[in-house]
TIMIZA-814347 format. One record per residue: residue in one letter; x, y, z of N, C-alpha, C, O in turn. Coordinates in steps of 0.05 Angstrom, whole numbers, plus 5000, padded with zeros to 4 digits. Example, Ala and Ser with C-alpha at 12.3 -4.5 7.8 and 13.67 -1.06 7.14 Angstrom:
2
A526448865156524649105156526449345156528549345169;S525749555142527349795143525850015157526850235161;
This chain:
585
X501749765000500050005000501850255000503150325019;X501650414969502850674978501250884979499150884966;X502151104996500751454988501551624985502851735003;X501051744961502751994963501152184973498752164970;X502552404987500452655006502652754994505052684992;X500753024982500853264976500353574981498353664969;X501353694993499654074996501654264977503954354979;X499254284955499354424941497954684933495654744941;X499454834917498255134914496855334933494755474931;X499355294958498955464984503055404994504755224992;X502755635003506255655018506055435031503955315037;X508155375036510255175035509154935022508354775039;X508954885004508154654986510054464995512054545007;X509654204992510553895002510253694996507953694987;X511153484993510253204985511253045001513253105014;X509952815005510952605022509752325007507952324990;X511252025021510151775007510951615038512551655056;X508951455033508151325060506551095048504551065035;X508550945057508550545049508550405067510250395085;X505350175064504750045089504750165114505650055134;X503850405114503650565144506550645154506950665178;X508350695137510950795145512050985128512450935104;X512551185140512951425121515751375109517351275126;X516651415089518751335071521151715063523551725059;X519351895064520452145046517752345055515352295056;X519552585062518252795063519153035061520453095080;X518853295038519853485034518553745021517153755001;X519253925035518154085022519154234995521454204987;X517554354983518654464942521254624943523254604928;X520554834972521955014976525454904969527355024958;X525054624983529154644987529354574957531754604953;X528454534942528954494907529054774897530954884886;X527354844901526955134878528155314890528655504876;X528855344912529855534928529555744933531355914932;X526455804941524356004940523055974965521455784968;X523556134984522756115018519656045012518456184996;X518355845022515355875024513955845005511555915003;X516055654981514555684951511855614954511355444972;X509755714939506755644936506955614910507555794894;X506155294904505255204874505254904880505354814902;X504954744855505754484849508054454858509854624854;X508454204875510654074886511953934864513053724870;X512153994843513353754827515553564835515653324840;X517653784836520553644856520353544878522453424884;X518853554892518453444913517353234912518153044924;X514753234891513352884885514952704874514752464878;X517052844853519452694839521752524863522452294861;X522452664879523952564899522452384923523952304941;X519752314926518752214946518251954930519151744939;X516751954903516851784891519151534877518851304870;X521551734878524651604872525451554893527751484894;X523751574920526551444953524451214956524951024971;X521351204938519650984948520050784926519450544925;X521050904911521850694887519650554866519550334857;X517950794864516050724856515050984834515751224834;X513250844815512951084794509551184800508051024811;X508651464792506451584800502951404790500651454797;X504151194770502851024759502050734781500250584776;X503850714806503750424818503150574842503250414861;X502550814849501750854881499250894879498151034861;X497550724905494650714905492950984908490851044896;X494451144927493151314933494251564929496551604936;X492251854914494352114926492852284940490952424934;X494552254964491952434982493552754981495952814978;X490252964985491353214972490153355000487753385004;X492453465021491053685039489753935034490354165041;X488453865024485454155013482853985007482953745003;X480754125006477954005002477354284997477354455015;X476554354964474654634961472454654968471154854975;X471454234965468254354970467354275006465154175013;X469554325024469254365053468054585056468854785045;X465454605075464054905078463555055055464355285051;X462354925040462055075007460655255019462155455023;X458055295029455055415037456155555056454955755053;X457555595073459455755090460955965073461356185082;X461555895053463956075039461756225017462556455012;X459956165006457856344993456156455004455956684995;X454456405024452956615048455056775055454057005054;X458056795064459457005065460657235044461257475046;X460657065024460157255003457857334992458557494974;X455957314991453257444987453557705012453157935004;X454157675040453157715061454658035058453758255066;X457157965044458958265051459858355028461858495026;X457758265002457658394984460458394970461358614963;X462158144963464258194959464258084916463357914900;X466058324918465458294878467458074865469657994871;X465658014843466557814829469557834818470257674801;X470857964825473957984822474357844840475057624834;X474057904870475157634892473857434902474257334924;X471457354878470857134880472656934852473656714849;X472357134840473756994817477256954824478456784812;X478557134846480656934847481556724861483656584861;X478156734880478356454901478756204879480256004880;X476756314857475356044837477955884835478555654840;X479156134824482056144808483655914819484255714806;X484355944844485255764855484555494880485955364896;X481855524873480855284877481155074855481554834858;X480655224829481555124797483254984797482854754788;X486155074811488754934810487754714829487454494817;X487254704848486954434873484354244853484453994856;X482754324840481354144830482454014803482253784795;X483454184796485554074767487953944770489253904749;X488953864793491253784795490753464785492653344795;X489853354776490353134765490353034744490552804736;X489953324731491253374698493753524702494753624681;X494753564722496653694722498953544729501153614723;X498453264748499953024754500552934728502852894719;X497552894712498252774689500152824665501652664654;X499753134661501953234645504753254651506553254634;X505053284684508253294698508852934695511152864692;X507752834695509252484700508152314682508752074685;X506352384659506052204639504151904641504051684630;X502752074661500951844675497851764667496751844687;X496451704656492951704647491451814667491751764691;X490151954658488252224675486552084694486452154718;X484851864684482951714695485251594720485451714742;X486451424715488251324736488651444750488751304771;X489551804757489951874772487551984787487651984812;X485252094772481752124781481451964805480652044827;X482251684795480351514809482851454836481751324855;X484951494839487351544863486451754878486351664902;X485652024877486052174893483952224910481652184901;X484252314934482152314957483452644961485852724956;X481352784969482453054982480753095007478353065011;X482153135018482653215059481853535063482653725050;X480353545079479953885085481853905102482353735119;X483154145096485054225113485854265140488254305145;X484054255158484554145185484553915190486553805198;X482653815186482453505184485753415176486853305195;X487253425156489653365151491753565163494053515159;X491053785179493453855205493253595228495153465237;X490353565236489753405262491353215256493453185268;X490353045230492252755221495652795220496852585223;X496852975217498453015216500352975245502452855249;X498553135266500153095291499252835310500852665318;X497052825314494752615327496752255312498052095325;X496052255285496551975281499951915275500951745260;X500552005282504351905280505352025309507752055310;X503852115334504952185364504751915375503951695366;X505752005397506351625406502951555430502751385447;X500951775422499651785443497251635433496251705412;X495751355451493951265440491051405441489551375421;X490251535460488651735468489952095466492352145471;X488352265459490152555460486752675447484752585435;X487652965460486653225452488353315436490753315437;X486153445414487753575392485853875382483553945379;X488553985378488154265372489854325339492054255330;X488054465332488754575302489154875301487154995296;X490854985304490655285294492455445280494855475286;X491055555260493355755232491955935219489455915220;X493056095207491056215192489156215178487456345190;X488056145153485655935147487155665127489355625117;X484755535129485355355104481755225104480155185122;X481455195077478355135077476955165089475354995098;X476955525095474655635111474555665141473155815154;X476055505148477255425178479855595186481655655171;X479755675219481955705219483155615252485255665263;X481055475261481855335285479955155299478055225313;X481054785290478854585298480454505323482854525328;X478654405335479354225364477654055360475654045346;X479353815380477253455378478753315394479653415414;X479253105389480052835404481252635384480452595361;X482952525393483952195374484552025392486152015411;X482651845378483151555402483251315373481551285357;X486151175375486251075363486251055333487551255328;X485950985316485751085290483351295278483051315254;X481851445297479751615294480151845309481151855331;X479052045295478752375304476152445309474652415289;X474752555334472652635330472052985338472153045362;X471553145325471253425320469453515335467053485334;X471253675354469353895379467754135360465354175353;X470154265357468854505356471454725340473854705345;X470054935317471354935298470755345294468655465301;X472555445283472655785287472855745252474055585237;X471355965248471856015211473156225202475256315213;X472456295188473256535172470556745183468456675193;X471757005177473657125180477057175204479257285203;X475056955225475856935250478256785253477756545249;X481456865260483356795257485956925279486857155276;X486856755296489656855312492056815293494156895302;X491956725272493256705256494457005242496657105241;X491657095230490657335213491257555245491157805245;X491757415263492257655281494957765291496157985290;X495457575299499357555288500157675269502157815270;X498957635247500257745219499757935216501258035199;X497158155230497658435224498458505242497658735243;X500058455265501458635289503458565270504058775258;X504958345261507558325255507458505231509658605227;X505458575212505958785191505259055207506559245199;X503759095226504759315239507059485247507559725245;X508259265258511359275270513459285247515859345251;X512459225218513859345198515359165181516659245162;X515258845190516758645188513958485152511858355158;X514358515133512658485116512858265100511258235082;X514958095104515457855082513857595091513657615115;X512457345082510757275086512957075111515357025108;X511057005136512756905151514557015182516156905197;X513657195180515857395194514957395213515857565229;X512657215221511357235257513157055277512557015301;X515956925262517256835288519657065298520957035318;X519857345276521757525290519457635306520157605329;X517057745307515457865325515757745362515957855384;X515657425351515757215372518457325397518257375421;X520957335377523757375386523157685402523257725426;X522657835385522458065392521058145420522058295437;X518758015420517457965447518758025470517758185485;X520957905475521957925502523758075515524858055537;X524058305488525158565495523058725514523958815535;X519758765506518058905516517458775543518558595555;X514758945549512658875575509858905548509858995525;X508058815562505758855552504059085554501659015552;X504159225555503859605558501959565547500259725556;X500559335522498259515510495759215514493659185502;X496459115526495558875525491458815534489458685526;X492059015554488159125551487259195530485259095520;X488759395518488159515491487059345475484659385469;X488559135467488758915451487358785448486958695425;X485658705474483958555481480358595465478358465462;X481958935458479758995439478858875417476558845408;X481758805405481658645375480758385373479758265353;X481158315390480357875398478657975421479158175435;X476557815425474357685438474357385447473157235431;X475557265473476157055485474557025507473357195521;X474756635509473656615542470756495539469556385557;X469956515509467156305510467656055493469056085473;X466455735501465755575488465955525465466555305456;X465255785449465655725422468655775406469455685385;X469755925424473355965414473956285412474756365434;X473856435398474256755404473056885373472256755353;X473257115375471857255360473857475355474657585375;X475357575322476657835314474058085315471858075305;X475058255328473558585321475058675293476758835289;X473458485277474158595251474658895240475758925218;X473659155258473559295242476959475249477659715247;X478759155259480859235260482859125235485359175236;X482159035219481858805193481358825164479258945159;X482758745143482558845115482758545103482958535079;X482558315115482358155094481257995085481857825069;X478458075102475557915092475258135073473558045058;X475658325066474758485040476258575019478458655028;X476158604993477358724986478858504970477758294964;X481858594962483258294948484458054962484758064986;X485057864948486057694969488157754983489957924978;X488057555006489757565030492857575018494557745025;X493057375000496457384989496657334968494857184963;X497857374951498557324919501657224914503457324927;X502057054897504456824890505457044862504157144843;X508457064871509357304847511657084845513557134860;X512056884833514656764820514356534844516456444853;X512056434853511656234865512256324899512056144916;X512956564907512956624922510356814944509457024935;X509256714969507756764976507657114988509157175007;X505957314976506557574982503857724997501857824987;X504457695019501157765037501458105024503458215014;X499258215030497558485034497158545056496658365072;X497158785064497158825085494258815102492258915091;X494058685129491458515131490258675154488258585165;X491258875161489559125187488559295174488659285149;X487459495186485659615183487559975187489760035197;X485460125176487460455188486360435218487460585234;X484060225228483160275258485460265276485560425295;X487360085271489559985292491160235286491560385306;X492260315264494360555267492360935289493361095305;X489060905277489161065292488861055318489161265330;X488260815334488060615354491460665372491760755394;X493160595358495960525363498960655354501160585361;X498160875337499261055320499960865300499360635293;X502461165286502761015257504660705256506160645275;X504560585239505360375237508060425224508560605207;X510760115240513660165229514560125208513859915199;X516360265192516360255167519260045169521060075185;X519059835147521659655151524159825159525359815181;X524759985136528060055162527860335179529260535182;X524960215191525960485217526660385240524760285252;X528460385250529360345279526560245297524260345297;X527759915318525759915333525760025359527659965374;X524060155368523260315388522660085417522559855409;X522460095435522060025462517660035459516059895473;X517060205442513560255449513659985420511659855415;X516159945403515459735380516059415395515159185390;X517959495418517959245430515559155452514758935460;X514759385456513059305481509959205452508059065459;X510159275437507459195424507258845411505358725401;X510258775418510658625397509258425435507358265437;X510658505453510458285484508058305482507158075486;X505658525476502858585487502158375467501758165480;X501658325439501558065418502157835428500457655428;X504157795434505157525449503357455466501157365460;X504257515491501857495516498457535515497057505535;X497457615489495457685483494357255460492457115465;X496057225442496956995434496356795465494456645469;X498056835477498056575496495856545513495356325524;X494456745517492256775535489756665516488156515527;X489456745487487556565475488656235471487256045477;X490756215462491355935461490855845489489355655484;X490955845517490755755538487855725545486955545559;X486555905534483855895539481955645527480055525538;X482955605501483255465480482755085490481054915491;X486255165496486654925511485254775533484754535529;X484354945566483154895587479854935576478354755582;X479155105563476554885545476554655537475154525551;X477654515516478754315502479254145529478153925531;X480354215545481453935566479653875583479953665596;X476854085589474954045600473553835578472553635588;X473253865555471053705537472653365539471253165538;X475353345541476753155540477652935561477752685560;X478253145582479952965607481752875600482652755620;X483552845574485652765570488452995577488553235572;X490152825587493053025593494552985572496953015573;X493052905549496352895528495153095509492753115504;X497253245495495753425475497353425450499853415451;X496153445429497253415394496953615382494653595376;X497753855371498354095363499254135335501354025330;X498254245319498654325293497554615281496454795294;X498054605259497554885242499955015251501654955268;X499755295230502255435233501855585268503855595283;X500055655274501055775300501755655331502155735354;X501555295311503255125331507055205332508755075344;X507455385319510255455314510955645332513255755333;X508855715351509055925371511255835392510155815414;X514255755392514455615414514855675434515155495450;X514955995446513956105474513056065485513356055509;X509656005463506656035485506555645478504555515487;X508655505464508655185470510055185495508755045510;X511855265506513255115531511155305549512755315568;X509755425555508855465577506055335579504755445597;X504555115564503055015566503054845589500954875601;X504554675598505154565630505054675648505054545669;X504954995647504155165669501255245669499855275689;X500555275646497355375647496055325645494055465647;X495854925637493654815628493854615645495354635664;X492454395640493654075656494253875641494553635648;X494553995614496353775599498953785609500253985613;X499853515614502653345615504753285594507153295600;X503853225567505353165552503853275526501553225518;X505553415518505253485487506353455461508653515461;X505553385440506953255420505353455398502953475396;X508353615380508153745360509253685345511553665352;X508853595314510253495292513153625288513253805304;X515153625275516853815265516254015233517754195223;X513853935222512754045204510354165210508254105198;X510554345230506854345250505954545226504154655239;X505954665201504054895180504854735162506154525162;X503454925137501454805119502654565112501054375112;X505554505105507354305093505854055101504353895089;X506754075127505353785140503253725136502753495142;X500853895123498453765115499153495095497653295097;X501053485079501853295061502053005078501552785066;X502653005095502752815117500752685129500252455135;X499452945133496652935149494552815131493352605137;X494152965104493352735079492452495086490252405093;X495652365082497352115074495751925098494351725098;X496752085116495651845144493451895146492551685156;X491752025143488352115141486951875123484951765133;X487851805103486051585080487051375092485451205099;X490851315099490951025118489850955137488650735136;X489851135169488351045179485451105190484151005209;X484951285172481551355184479851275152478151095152;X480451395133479151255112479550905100477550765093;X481650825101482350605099482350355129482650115126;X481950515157481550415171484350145184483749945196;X486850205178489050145185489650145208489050375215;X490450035226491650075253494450245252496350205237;X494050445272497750565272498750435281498250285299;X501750475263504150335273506450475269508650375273;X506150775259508750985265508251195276506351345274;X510351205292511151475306513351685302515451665315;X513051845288514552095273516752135306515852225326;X519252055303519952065323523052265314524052425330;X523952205287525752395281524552575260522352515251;X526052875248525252975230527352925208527953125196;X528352735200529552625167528452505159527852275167;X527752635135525252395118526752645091525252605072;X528552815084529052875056531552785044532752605056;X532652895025535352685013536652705030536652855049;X538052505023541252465037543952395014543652384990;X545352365021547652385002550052155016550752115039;X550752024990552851885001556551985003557652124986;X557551905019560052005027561452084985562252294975;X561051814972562951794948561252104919562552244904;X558352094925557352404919557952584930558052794917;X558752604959560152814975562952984955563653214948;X563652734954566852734942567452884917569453024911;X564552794900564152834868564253164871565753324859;X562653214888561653484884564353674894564853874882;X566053594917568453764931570453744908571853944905;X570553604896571953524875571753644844573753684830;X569553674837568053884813568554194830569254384815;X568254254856568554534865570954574861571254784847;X573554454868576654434874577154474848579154604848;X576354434823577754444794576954634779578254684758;X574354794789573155014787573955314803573155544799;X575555224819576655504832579455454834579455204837;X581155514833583755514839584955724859584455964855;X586555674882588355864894586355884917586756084929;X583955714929581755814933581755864969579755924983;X584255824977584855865001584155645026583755675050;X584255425007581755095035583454915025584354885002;X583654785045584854495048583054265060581554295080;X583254005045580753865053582053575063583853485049;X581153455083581853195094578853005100576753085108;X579652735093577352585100578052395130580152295137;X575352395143575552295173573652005167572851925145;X573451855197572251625203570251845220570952085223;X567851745231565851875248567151925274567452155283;X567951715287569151785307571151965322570952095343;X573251935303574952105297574352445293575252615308;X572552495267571252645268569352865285569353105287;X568152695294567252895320567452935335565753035350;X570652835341573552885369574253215352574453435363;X574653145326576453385320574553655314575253885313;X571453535311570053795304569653935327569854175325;X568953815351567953875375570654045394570354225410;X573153915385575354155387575354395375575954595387;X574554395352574454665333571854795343572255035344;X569554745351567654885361568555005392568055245397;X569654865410571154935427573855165431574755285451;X574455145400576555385396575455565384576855735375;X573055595382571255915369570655855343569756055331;X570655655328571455625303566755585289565055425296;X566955765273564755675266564455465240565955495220;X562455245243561654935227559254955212557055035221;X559754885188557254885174557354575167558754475150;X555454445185554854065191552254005168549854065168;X553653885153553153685131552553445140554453315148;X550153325141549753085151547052875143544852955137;X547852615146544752465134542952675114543452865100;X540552525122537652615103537652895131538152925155;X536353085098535853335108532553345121530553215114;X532853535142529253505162527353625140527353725117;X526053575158524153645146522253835171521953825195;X521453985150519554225174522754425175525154385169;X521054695187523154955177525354835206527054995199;X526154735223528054715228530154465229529854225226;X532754655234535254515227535854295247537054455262;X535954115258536253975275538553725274538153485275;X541053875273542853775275544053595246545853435249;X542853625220543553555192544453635171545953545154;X542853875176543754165165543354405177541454555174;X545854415192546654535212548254735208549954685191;X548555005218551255135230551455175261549555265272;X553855105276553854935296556855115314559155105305;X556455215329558555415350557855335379556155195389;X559955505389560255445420558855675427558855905419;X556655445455554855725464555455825483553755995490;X557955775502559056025517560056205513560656375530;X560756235479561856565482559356785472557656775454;X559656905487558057115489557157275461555057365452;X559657285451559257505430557757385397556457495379;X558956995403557456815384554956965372554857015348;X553257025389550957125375551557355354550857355330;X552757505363553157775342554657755315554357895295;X556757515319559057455298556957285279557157325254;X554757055288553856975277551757195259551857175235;X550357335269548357445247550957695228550557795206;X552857715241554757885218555257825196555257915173;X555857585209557957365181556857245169557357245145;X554957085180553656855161550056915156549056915133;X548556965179545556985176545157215172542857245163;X546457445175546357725166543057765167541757785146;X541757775193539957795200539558065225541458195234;X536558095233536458225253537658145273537757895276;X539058325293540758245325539558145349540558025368;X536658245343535658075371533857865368531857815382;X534957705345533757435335534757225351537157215345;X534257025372536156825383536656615368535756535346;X538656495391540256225370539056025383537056115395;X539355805385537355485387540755315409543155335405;X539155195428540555085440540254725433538054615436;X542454565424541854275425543654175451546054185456;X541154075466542353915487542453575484540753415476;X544653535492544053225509541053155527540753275549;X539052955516536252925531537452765552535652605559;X539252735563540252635593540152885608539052925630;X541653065589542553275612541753505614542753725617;X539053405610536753745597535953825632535854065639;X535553625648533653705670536953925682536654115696;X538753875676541354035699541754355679543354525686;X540354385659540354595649537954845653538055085660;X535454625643533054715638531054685659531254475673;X529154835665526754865690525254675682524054535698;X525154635654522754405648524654195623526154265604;X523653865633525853715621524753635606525953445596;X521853675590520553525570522153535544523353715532;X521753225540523453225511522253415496519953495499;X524553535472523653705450524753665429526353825418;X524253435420527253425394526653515367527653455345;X524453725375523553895344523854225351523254415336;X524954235373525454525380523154655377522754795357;X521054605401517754665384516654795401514554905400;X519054775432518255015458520755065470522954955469;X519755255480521955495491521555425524519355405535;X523855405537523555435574525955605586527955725577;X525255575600527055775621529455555627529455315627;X531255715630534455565624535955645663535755865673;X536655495671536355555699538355785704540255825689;X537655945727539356165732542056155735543656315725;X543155815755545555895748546655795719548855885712;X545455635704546255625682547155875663549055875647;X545556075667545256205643547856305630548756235608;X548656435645552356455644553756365638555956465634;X553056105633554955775625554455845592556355765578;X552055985577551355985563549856145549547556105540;X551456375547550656635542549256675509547156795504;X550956555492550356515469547756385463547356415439;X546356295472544956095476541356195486539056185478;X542956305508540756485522538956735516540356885502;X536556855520535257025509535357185521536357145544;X534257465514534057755543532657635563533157715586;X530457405558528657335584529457085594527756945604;X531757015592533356785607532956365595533956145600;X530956495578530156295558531556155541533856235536;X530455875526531755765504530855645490530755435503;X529655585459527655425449530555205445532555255433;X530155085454532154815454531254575443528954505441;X533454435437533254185418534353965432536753965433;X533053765442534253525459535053325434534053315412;X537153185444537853135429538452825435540552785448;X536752565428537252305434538752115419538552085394;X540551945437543151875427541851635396542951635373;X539351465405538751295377536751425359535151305345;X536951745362535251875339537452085318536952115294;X538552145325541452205315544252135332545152265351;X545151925322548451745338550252035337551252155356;X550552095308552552255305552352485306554352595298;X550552645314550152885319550752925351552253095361;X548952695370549152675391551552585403551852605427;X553152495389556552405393558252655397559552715417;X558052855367558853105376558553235397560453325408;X556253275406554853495435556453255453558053405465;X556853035460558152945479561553025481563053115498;X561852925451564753065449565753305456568053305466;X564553515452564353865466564053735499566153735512;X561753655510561853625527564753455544565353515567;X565953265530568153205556570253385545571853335562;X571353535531573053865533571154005544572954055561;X569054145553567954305561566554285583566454475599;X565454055586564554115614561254135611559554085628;X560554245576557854315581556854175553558254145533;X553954075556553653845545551553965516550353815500;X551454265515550954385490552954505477555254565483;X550854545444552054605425550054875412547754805412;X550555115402548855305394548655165360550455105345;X546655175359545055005329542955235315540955345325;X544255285287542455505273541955375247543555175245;X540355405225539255305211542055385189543255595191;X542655135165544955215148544355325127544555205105;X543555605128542555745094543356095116543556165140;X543556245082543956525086541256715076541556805053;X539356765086537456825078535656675044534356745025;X536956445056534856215033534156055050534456075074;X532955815032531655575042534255465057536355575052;X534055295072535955085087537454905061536254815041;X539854885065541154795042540354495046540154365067;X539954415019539654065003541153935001541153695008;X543254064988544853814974548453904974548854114962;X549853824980552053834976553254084964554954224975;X552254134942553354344927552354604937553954794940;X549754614942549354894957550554924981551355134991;X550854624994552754775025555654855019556954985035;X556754784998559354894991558455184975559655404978;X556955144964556055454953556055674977557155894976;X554655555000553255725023556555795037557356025041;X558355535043560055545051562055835043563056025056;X561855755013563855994997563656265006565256385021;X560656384993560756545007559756755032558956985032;X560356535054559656715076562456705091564256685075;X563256725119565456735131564856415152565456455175;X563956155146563655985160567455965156568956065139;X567755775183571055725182571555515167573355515150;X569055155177569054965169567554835153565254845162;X567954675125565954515119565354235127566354055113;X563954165145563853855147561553765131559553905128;X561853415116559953375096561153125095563253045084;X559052955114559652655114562052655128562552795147;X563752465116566852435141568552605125570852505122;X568152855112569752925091569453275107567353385112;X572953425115572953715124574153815108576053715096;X573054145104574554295092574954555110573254665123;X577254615107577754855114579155065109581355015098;X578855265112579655505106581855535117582055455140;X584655675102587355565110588055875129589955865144;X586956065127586356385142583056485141581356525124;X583156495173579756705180579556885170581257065170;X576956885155576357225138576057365166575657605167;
């Protein structure tokens, strides 16, 4: 039995293949095309899931597609009748509902496959429904509460329910216009930050402020009843008018989604390069804390309808991971399990396991326990490629030596120890936007200044962005206030006081760390390194940042030597194979 799951023609497009109930490949378009957030046909992505399953688009049974246009049809036309909206933005919903219903003339033409054959394959998933599936059926939990929340997708923009066993059953569900998603996204275009995505610098930013406006706020969301919360739309521009976002070269480009109410409400709004202000930080904390107080509310509803202590979390504003680690404080869930693909991507997943085990009625038998499921590369392609670079540049200032593993991350774990920054080449690349020890750039997080050299040199990003801590999951409780595993870096905790000093680099203005545990039979060799640092150092982390320079996370060999070239990384590691730079820029 195979499936291919697909989310298509929405940011971050993805594919995945999942054989006999075991997921095989999963990736998003983006690391191919190399287009942050591409929205379109996954082609490359179905090409590569289908070539690691070994199978052609002709011999897999099923393709499940995370979208359903005709979910809440009669919901989505009473709202447009209701607010009088003109056939221009109905016509570009059509538009691209067109593409989700045509995609199987569109399989057909990309892979050479008979139209009917593929007709009679595909099942399409409404889009929550395939977030829920996504986290619920691959957690290790046989009972769980589950929560859905992102900005919309088929009309929806936040379901809650239950999964017991191979079945989901649906509480209670928030539509359109109504979205914490859509609310995030106009503080963060408030605050001046406009590229699609940009609600995890708002997140960072947070913990410069206090919440100064946070009553205020309270104006815009309506929380605290049964049914989930309510936007004061007339703080709001994107139930009217054109759509929410438009794809310019496959790239996702929101509009701006507030209203002039909030600027005359809040004054004027920041323009990208104006300096941020202390009243821009405190607005960004009043959003945050405004965020966690609906998600909490959310939740201790939800746990009242349930009685269950385990909880399953998806959609994009499962990416919140501030208002994720403080869920053990505010609710009475115990254990929580968030995919490493928690937005739209992962619907492809959610799909996949949606027709196995609730339509097809399959028993589970996987648990998404690591995030590598995209290529990988073998040591002797490693070689091909260092080797095509070396004959192509001359004089190029690097010298390259090949190691055994062991060996290897004796000598890298010295060089991170001597200041030296690593750009770690390793196995199949993750999947979901973070780096988790594969494709990596990888420094010592006691020096202080690490953070600043890193966004200079290599991420040439904003300064008060933090860096990601990977610990040893032995030695998380002697660091961290709270020891729950996290090996998707999916919450943030408080890093103990006297720690913090141990690990300055590491640490946030509010003493925090979205950290990455790191277990020795879910990555050997990643987790070999952090030990290795640890007996020279004393301390059993490593500061872990994602390996790209304002692109996608690098794929394949050649872009990490590309990425390598030119930024100021010191080291290339890639498989058992180092290069280095023979003088520091």
């Amino acid at each position: 039995m195979t499936i291919l799951g697909i989310s298509a023609y929405h940011p971050d497009s993805s594919a995945c293949i999942v054989q006999d109930g075991k997921l095989v490949a999963a990736v998003e378009e983006e690391r191919f095309k190399r287009i942050k957030h591409w929205a379109g046909f996954p082609k490359e992505a179905i090409e590569y899931c289908i070539t690691e399953a070994n199978v052609s688009l002709s011999e897999v049974d099923y393709i499940a597609v995370g979208r359903n246009t005709r979910a809440n049809l009669w919901r989505k036309g009473l709202f447009a009748l209701k607010n009088n909206l003109g056939f221009g933005r109905i016509g570009d919903r059509l538009k691209n509902w067109g593409k989700i219903e045509g995609m199987a003339q569109i399989l057909s033409n990309e892979f050479d496959t008979d139209i009917q054959t593929i007709i009679r394959k595909m099942v399409n998933i409404e889009h929550h429904n395939a977030h829920m599936a996504s986290t619920f059926l691959v957690s290790p939990f046989e009972n769980a509460a589950i929560l859905s929340i992102d900005g919309f997708g088929d009309f929806v923009s936040t379901r809650s329910g239950t999964g017991k066993g191979n079945k989901i059953n649906i509480f209670n569900n928030v539509f359109y216009p109504h979205s914490l998603g859509i609310l995030y996204t106009a503080i963060t275009q408030y605050l001046g930050f406009m590229s699609y995505g940009d609600e995890y610098k708002v997140m960072g930013l947070s913990s410069f402020g206090e919440p100064e406006f946070l009553e205020a706020f309270k104006d815009i969301v309506r929380f605290g009843n049964k049914k989930g919360f309510n936007l004061n739309l007339n703080y709001f521009a994107h139930h009217r008018g054109n759509p929410t976002y438009t794809w310019h070269n496959e790239y996702p480009v929101m509009r701006k989604v507030y209203s002039n109410l909030l600027t005359e409400r809040f004054g004027p709004s920041r323009s990208n390069d104006e300096p941020i202000t202390q009243k821009h930080n405190n607005v960004a904390a009043s959003l945050q804390r405004l965020t966690e107080e609906v998600i909490f509310s959310l939740l201790n509803n939800l746990y009242e309808k349930t009685k269950s202590n385990k909880l399953c979390i998806a959609g994009g504003v499962g990416y919140n991971s501030v208002a994720n680690g403080k869920i053990y404080d505010h609710t009475p869930f115990e254990e929580v399990y968030i995919p490493p693909a928690s937005g739209d991507a992962g619907t492809a997943i959610g799909a996949a396991y949606y027709v196995y085990n609730i339509i097809l009625e399959n028993k589970r038998d996987f648990v998404m326990e690591n995030a590598f499921w995209g290529p990988g590369f073998k040591n002797e392609e490693i070689e091909t490629e260092i080797r095509k670079y070396f004959k192509s540049i001359k004089n190029s200032g690097l010298n390259i030596e090949k190691s055994n593993p062991d060996r290897l991350c004796k000598i890298i774990a010295q060089e991170i120890a001597d200041g030296k920054i690593i750009g770690w080449f390793q196995g199949r690349m993750e999947w979901g936007p973070r780096a988790l020890g594969n494709r990596s750039i990888i420094v010592d997080p006691r020096r202080k200044d690490m953070k600043d050299i890193l966004n200079a040199r290599i991420k040439k990003r904003e300064s008060f962005r933090p860096f990601a801590p990977s610990i040893l999951l032995e030695k998380t409780s002697e660091y961290f206030e709270n020891s729950y595993p996290t090996p998707f870096m999916m919450k943030v905790f408080k890093i103990k006081q006297d720690k913090q000093k141990l690990i300055p680099a590491v640490t946030h203005v509010d003493g925090t760390g979205r950290l990455q545990t790191v277990k020795k039979e879910e990555n050997t060799l990643y987790w070999t390194l952090i030990k290795e640092f640890e007996n020279i150092t004393g301390v059993p982390i490593i500061l872990n940042t994602s390996f790209n320079e304002n692109e996608p996370i690098v794929c394949t060999p050649e872009e990490a030597i590309d990425c390598f070239a030119r930024t100021q990384m010191d080291i290339l590691v890639m498989g058992n194979w180092i290069i280095r730079r023979e003088k520091r820029l």
